[in-house]
C-alpha positions as CSV (number, residue, x, y, z in Angstrom):
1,X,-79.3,42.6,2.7
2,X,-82.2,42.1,4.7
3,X,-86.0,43.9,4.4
4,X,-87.4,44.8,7.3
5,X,-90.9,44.8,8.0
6,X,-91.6,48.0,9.9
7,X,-94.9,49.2,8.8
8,X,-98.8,48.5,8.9
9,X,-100.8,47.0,6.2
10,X,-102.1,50.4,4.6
11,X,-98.5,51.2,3.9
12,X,-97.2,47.7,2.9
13,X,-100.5,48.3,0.1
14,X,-99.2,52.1,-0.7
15,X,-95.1,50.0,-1.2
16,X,-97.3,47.3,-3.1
17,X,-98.6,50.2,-5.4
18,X,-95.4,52.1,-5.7
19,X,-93.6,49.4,-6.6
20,X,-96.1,48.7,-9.5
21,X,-96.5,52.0,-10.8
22,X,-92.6,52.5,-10.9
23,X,-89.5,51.9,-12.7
24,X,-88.5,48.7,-9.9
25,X,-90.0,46.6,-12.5
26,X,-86.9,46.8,-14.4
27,X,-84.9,46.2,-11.5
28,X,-82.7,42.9,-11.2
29,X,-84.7,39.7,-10.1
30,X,-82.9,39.2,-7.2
31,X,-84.1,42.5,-5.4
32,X,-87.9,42.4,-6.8
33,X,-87.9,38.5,-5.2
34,X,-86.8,40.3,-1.8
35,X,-89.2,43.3,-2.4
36,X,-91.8,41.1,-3.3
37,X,-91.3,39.0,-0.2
38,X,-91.6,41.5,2.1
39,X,-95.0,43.1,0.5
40,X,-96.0,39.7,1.5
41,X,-95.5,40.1,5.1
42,X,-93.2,37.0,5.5
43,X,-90.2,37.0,8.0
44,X,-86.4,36.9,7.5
45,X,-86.2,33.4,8.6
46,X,-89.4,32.7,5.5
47,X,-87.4,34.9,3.4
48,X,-84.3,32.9,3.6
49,X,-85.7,29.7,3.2
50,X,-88.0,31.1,0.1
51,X,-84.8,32.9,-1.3
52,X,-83.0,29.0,-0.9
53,X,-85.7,27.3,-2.8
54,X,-85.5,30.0,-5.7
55,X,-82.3,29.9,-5.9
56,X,-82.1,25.8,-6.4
57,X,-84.7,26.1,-8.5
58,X,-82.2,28.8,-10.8
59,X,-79.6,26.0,-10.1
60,X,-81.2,23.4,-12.1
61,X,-80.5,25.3,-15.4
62,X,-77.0,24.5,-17.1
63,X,-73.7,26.0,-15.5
64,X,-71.6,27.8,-17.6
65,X,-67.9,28.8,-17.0
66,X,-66.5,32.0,-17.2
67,X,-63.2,33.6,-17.1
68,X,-62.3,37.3,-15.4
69,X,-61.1,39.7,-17.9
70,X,-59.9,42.0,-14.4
71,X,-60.1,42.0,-11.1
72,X,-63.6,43.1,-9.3
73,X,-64.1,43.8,-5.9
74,X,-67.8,43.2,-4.8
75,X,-69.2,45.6,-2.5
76,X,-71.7,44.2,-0.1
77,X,-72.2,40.4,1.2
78,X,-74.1,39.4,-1.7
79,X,-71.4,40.5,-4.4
80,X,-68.4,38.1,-5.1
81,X,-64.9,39.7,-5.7
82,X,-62.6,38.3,-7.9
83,X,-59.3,38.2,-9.4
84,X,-58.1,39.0,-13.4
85,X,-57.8,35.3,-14.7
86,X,-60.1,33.6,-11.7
87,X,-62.6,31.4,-13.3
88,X,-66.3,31.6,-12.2
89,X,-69.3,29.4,-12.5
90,X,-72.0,31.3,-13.8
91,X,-75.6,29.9,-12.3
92,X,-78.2,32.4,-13.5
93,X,-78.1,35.6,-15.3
94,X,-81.2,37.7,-13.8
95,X,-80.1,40.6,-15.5
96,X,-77.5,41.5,-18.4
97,X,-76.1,43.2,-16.3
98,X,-75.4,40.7,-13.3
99,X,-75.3,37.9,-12.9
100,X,-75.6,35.0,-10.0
101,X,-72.0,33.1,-10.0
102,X,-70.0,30.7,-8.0
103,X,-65.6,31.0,-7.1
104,X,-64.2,28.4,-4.9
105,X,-67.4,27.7,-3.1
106,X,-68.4,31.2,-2.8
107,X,-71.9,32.5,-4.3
108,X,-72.7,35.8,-5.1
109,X,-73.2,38.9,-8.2
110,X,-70.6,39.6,-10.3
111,X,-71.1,42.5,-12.9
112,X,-71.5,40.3,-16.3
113,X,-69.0,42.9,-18.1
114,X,-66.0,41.6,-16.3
115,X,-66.4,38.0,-17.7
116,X,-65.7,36.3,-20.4
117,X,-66.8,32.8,-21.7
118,X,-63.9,30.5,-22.6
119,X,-63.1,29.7,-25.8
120,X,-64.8,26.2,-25.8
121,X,-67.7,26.9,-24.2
122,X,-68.0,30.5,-26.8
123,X,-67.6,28.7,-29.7
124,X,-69.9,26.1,-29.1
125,X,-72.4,28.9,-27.8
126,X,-71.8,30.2,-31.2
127,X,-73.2,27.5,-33.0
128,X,-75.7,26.9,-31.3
129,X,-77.3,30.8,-31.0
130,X,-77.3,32.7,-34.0
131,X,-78.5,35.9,-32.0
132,X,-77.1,39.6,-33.1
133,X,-73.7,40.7,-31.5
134,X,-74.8,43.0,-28.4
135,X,-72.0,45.0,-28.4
136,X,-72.1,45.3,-32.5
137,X,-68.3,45.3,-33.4
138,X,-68.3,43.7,-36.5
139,X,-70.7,46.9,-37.9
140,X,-68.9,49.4,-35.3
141,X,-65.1,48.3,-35.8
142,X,-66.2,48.1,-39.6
143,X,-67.1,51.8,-39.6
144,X,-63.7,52.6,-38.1
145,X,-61.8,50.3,-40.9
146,X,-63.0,53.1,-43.6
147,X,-61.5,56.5,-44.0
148,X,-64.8,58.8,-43.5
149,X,-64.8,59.2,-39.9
150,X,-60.6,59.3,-39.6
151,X,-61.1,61.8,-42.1
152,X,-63.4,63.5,-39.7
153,X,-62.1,63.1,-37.0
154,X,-58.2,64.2,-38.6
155,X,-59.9,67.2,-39.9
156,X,-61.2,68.4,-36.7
157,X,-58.4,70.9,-35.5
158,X,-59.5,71.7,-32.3
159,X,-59.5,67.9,-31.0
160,X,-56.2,66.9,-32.9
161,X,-54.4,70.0,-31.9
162,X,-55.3,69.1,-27.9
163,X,-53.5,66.1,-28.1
164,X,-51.0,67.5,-29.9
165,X,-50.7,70.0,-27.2
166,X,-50.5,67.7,-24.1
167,X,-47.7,65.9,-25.6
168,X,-45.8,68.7,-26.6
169,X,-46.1,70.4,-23.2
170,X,-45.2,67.2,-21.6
171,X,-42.7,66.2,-23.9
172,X,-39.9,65.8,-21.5
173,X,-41.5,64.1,-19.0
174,X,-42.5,61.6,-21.6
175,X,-39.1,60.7,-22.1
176,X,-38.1,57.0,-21.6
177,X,-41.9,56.6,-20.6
178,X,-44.0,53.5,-22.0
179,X,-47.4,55.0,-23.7
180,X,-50.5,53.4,-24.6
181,X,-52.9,54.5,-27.5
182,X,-55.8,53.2,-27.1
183,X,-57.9,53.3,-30.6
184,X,-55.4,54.8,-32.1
185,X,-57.2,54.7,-35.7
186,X,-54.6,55.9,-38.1
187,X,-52.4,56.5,-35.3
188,X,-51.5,60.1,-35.7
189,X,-51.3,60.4,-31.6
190,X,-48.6,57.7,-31.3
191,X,-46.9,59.8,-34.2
192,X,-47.1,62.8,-32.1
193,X,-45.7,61.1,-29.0
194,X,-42.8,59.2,-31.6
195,X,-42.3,62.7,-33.1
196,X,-42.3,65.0,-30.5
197,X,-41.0,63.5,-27.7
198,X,-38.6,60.6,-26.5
199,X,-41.2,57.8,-25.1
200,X,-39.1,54.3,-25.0
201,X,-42.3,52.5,-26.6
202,X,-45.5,53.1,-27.9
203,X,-48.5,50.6,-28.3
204,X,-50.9,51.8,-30.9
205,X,-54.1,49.5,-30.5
206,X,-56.6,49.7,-33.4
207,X,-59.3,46.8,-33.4
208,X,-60.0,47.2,-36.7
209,X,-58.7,47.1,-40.0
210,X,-57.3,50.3,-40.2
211,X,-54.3,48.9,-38.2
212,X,-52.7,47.2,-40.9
213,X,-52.5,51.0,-42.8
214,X,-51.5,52.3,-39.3
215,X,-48.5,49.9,-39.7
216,X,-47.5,51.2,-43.1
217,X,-48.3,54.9,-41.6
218,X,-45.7,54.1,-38.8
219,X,-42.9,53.1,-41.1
220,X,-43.7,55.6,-43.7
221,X,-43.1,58.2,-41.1
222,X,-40.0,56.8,-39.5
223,X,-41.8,55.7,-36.0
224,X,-41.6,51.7,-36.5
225,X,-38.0,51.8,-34.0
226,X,-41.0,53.5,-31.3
227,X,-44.2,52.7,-32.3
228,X,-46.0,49.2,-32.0
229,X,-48.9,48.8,-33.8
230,X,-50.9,46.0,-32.2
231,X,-54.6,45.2,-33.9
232,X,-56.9,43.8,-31.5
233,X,-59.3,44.9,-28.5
234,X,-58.2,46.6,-25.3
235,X,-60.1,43.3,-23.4
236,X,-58.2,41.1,-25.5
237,X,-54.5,42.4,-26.1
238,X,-51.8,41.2,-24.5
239,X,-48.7,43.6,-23.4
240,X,-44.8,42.6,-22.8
241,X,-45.2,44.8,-19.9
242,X,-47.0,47.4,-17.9
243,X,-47.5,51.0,-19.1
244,X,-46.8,54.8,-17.9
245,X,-48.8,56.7,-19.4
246,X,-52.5,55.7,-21.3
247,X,-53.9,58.1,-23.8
248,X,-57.2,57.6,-25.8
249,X,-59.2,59.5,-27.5
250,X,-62.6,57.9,-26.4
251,X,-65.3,60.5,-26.2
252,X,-68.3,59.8,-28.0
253,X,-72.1,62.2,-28.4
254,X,-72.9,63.4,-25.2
255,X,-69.3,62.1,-24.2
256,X,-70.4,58.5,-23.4
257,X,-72.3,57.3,-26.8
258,X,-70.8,53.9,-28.2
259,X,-69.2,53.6,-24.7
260,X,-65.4,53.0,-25.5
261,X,-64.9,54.6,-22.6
262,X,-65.3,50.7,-20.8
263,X,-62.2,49.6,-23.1
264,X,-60.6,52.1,-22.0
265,X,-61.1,51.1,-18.2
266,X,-60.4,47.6,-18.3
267,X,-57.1,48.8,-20.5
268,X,-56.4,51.5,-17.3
269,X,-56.8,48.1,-14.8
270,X,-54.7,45.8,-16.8
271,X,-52.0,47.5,-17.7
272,X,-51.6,51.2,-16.2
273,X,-48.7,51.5,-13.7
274,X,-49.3,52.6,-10.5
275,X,-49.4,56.4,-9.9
276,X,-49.9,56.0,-14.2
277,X,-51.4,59.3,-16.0
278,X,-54.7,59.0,-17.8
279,X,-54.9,61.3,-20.7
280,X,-58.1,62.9,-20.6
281,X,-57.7,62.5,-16.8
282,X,-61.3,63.9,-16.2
283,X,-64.7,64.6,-18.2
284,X,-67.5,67.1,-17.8
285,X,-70.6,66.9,-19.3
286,X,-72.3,70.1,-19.4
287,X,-76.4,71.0,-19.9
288,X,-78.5,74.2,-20.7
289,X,-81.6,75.0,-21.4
290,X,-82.1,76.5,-24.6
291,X,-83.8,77.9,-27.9
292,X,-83.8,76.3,-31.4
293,X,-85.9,78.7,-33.0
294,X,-85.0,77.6,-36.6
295,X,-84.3,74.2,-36.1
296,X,-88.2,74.0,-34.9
297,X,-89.5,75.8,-37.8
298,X,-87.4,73.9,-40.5
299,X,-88.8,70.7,-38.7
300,X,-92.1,71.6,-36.9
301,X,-93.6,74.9,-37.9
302,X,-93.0,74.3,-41.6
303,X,-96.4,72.2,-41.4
304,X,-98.4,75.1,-40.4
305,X,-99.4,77.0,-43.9
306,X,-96.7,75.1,-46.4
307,X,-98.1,77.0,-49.9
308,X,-100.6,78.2,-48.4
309,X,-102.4,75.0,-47.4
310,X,-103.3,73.9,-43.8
311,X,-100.6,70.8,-43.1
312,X,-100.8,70.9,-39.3
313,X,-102.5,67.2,-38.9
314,X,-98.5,65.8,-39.9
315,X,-97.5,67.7,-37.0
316,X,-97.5,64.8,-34.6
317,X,-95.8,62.7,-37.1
318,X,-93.5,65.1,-37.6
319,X,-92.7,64.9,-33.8
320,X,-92.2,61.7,-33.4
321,X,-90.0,61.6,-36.5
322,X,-87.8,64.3,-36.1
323,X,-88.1,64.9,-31.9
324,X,-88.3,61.4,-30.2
325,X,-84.4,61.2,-30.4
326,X,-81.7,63.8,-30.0
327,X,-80.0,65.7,-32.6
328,X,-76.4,65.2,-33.0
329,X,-74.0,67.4,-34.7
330,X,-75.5,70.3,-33.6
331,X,-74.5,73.9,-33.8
332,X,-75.8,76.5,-30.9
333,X,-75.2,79.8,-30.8
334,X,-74.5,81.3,-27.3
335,X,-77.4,83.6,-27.5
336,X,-79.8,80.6,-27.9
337,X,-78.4,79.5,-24.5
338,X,-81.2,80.7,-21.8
339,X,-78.9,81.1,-18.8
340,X,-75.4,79.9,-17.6
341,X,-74.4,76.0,-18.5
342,X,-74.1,73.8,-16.0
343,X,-72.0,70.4,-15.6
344,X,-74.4,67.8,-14.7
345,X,-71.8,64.8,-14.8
346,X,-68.0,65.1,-13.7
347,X,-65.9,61.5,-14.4
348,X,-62.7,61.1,-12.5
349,X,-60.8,58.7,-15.1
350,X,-58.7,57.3,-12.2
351,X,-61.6,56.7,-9.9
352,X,-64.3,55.7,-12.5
353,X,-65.2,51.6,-12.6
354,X,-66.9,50.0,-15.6
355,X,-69.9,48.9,-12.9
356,X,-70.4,52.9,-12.4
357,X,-71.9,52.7,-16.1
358,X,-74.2,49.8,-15.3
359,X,-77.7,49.6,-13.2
360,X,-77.5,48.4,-9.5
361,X,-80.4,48.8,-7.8
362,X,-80.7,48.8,-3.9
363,X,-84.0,48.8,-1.8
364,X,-83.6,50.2,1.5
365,X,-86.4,51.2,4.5
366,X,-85.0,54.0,5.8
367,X,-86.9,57.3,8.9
368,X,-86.8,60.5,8.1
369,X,-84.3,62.7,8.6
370,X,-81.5,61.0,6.3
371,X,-80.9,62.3,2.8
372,X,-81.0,59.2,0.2
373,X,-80.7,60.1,-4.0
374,X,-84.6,59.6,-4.2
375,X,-87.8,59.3,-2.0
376,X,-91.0,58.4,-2.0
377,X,-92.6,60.1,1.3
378,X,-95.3,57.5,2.9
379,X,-96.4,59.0,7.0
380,X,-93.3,59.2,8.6
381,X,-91.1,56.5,6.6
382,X,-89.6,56.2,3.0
383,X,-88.8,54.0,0.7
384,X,-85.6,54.4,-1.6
385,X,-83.9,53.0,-4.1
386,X,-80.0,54.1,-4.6
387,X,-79.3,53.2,-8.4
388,X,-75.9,54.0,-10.0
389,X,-77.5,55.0,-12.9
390,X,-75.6,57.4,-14.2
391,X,-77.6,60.8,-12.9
392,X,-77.1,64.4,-12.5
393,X,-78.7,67.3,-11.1
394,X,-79.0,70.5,-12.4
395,X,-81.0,74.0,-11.4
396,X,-81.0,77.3,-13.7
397,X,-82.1,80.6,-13.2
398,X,-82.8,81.9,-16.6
399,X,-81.3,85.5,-17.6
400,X,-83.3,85.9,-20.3
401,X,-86.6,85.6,-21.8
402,X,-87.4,83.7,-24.8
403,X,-88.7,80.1,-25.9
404,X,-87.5,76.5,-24.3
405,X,-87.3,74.0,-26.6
406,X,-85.0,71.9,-25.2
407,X,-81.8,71.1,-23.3
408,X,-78.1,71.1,-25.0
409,X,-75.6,68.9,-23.9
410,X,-71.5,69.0,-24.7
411,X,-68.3,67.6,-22.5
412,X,-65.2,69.3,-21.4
413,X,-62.2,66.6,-21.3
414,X,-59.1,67.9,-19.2
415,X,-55.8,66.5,-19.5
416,X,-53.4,67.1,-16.3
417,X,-49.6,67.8,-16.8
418,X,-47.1,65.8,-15.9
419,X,-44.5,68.5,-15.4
420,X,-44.4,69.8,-11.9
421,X,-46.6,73.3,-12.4
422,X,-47.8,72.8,-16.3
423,X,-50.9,73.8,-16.9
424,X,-54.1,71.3,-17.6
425,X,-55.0,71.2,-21.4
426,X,-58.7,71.2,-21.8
427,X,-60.8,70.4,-24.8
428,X,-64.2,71.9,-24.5
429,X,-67.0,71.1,-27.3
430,X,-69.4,73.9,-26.0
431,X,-70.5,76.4,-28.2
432,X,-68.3,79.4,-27.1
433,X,-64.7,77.1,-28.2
434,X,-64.0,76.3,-31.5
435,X,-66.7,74.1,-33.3
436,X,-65.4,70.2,-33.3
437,X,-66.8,67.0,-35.1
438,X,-68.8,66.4,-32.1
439,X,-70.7,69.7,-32.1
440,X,-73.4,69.7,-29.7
441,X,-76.6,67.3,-28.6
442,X,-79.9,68.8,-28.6
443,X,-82.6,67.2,-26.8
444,X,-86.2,68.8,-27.8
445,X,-89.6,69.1,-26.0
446,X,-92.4,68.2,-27.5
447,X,-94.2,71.0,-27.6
448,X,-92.1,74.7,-26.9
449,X,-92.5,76.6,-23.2
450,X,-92.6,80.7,-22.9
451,X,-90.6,81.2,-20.5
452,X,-89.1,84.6,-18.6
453,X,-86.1,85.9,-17.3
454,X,-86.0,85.0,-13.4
455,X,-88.2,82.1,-14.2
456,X,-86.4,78.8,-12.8
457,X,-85.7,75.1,-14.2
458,X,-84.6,72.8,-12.5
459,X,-84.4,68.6,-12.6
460,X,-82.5,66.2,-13.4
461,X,-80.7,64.1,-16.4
462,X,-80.5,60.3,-16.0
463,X,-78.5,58.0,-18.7
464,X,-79.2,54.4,-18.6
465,X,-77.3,52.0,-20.6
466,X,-79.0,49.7,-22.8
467,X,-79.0,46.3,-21.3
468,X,-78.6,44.5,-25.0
469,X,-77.0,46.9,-26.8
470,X,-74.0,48.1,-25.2
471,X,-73.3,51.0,-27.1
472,X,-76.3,52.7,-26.7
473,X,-77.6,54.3,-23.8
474,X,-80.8,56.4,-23.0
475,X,-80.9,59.9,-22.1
476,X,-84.1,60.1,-19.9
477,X,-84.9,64.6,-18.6
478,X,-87.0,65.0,-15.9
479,X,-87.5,68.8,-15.3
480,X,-89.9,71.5,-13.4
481,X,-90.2,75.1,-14.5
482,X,-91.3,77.6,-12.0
483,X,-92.7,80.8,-13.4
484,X,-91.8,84.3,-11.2
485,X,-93.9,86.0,-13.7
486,X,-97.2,85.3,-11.7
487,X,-98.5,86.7,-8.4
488,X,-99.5,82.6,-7.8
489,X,-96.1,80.8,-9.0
490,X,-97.1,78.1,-11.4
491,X,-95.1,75.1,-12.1
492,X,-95.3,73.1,-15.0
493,X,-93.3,69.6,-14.7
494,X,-92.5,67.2,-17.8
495,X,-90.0,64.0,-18.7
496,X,-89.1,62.9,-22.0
497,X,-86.8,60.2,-23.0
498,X,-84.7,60.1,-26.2
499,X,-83.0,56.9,-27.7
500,X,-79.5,57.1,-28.5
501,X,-80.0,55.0,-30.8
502,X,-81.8,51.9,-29.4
């Protein structure tokens, strides 16, 4: 990609200070050294030669050797793609999210989650770094090895019974069909399949050590002829052949928390069948402004006369405790919603790659005229940056009056029939279905907004993963509220960030 330089000085200093004062700081240091080298005026020709030194320069550090866990294909000239099994050479890592790689004399980005090191070079990595597992398994596949959350998650009726459903209603075109169960936990969804329909083999994959009672489960019910229990993780597996059907029950908070939802891609590349069936085949995640009335008093009002004493200076405190991240597991009642939901996010599971969860940035100079995600207006020419962060928009009319504290968020999962003219199966978390373990996910303000029916609200919701930890992602609001109350309209604008959990 190449930078044009199509602009005075005054606006090359407005870029220089919009580029300062924004988030392209965080961008990967491939597209900041060409952002930074056309603030400095040079040419394409400088450019190329400056990018060529650089890049020697990032060639002098060790080469490490990587191996493709699926095949990637790069979009753009300066992304490489690649084949499942290929192995890579692995110059620079700019970001942890891509990295600068070589394949049969070919250089170029590759998105880092589609690698992985060989067994040599990771054990010997091993002992030489004694740095904290990104991706924590050993304390997240350790959790899943006890009985509290299957318990949960078996006593939750609504979420069982859905997957009990889809297989029941599609039990005879599961017949003779190969199914996978991705984190099947105690397996009671390869059961169902064994049980209720005629499949001619079932994997069960559990990665931790609940499998080996998921074995004794299997035989105790009389599945072990159908069902294959198979300990290990989706990247890592192998299969004695290709599958028909995929099934998972991957949803986390705010549907993407703990992100198994990547296993269950690079599972849905590496051994789906053609023309396959996902199972949920699509996700929603839904958003509305709302009121927590006692939920703020329990946490935040509480401090104003507590026995008759003035307690209001452990307010702040009691903010950032209690507010700076979002609350899970919670209940809403459909009166405390302020208007109409909306879905803000909609995932095709067929369509959906693992590098649509990570960060790519893009710089392009673009006139007026065209319509890019986001803008920053400078005379008569923009600048904008395209990042597949994962980002939704969202506008509400409110039909009521009342109190904004914050946003709630839940996900819809729909599961598509395999018989010609069945009807989809949806499991919807929201607050007018059943309640589920999941609940809801309230994000609050800092401080509550009056608000009136007719007023507006609209923004947008951005979730970023977290580039170390790669079950954790941040849930960043941006949002305006325009008052119709007022013969001026006022506006009042604010952003908030929450954590989940790093």
């Amino acid at each position: 990609m190449q930078l044009k330089k199509c602009c005075d000085d005054n606006f090359t200093a407005h870029l220089r200070r919009v580029y300062i004062s924004s988030e392209f700081t965080d961008a990967p240091s491939y597209f900041v050294k060409r952002f930074n080298l056309f603030l400095s005026g040079k040419t394409a020709g400088e450019s190329k030669s400056d990018m060529q030194t650089e890049n020697e320069e990032e060639e002098d550090a060790s080469v490490e050797e990587y191996v493709a866990l699926t095949n990637y294909t790069g979009s753009g000239s300066d992304q490489l793609s690649f084949s499942s099994g290929d192995t890579l050479l692995v110059h620079s890592k700019p970001s942890s999210e891509w990295w600068w790689a070589e394949l049969k004399g070919d250089i170029g980005y590759v998105p880092a989650s589609y690698l992985r090191q060989d067994a040599a070079a990771a054990a010997a990595e091993e002992e030489e770094e004694e740095d904290e597992d990104p991706w924590q398994d050993e304390e997240y596949f350790g959790s899943y090895g006890k009985l509290r959350l299957h318990l949960e998650m078996l006593s939750d009726k609504s979420r069982t019974e859905a997957y009990r459903q889809v297989i029941l209603s599609n039990s005879a075109s599961l017949r003779n069909k190969v199914v996978i169960d991705l984190g099947c936990g105690t397996g009671i969804i390869s059961l169902f399949c064994a049980q209720l329909a005629q499949p001619s083999e079932v994997f069960a994959v559990e990665a931790s050590s609940m499998a080996e009672y998921t074995r004794q489960l299997v035989k105790q019910n009389g599945c072990e002829a159908v069902v294959t229990v198979l300990q290990g993780r989706a990247e890592e597996i192998e299969l004695p052949e290709r599958v028909d059907v995929l099934v998972s029950e991957w949803m986390g908070n705010c549907l993407l928390f703990e992100f198994m939802v990547e296993s269950v891609l690079v599972a849905r590349d590496r051994w789906l069948k053609e023309g396959g069936v996902m199972w949920p085949s699509s996700a929603t995640l839904t958003l509305v402004p709302c009121q927590a009335n006692s939920y703020y008093a329990e946490k935040m009002a509480f401090w104003e006369q507590p026995y008759g004493l003035d307690f209001t200076p452990l307010q702040p405190l009691a903010q950032q405790e209690f507010f700076t991240k979002p609350k899970f597991s919670h209940l809403i009642e459909p009166d405390d919603c302020l208007t109409t939901p909306c879905d803000v996010l909609c995932l095709d599971m067929y369509t959906l790659q693992v590098k649509d969860l990570e960060v790519l940035w893009v710089f392009l100079f673009i006139r007026n005229g065209s319509t890019p995600h986001t803008l920053v207006m400078v005379t008569n020419i923009a600048l904008c940056f395209i990042s597949q962060e994962i980002k939704g928009q969202f506008h509400f009319c409110l039909e009521k009056s009342g109190v904004f504290h914050g946003f709630t968020a839940w996900f819809t999962v729909h599961f598509e029939s395999l018989e010609t003219g069945g009807a989809t199966v949806e499991l919807n978390t929201g607050p007018n279905s059943e309640p589920t373990h999941w609940k809801q996910t309230l994000f609050m303000l800092d401080r509550p907004v009056s608000v009136f029916a007719g007023d507006s609200i609209s923004g947008n919701i951005l979730l970023r993963r977290n580039s170390v930890w790669r079950r954790h992602m941040t849930v960043t609001l941006h949002w305006s509220i325009n008052s119709s109350t007022e013969e001026t309209d006022t506006t009042q604008v604010g952003t908030k960030s929450f954590p989940m959990w790093r």
